[in-house]
N, C-alpha and C positions, 0 to 999 in steps of 0.2 A: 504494500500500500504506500502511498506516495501523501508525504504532506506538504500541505499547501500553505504559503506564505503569499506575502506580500513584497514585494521589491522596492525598495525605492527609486525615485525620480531621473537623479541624478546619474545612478550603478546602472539602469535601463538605456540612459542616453545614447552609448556607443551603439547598442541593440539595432538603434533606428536606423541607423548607417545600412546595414549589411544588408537589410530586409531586399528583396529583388526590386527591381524600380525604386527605391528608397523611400522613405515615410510616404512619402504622398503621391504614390502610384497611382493612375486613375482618373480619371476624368471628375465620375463625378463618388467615387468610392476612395478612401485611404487604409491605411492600416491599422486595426486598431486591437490592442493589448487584451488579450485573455485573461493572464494570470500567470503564477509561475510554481512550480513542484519541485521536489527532490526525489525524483525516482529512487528507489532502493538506498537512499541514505548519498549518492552519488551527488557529483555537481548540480547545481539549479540550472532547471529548463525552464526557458520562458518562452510559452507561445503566444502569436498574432496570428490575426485571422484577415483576408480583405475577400469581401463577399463577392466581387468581380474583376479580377485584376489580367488587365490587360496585355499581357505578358503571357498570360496562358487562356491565350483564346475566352476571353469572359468569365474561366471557373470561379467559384470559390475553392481557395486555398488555404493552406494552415502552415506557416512558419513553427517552425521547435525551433529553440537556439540556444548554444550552450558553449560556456567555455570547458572544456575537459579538463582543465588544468586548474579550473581557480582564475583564469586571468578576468578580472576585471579592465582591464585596460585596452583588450582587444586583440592582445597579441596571439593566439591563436582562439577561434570562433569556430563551432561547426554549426552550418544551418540545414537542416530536413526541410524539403517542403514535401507535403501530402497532399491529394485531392484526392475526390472521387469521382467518378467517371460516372 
């Protein structure tokens, strides 16, 4: 089971960077913050969701993002995107 925290403002910032087309993908949709977990006690995952993101033909997608390492500062980032078909 995975617990759910809250992130701060600030620690999320770099997050906004990575996301594909950058925060404000979209015409008339952006990206907006779900929330964030600790799988199995591992690094924090934070996902975002944009419910039409232009980059993949209209889907809604799902960002996971995670440092592996601990880094807050961005120096390594892995990002999952997910849809469904």
């Amino acid at each position: 089971m995975s617990d759910v925290f809250f992130e701060s403002a600030a620690y999320l910032e770099s997050y906004w960077q990575t996301l594909p087309g950058g925060p404000d993908a979209g015409e008339f949709e952006s990206w907006q913050y779900m929330g964030s977990t600790k799988p199995g006690g591992g690094p924090p995952q934070h996902c975002f969701r944009h419910r039409a993101h232009p980059g993949f033909e209209g889907r809604r997608i799902y960002a996971d993002i995670y440092a592996p390492f601990g880094a807050p500062d961005g120096v390594r980032i892995v990002v999952k995107i997910r849809y469904k078909d």
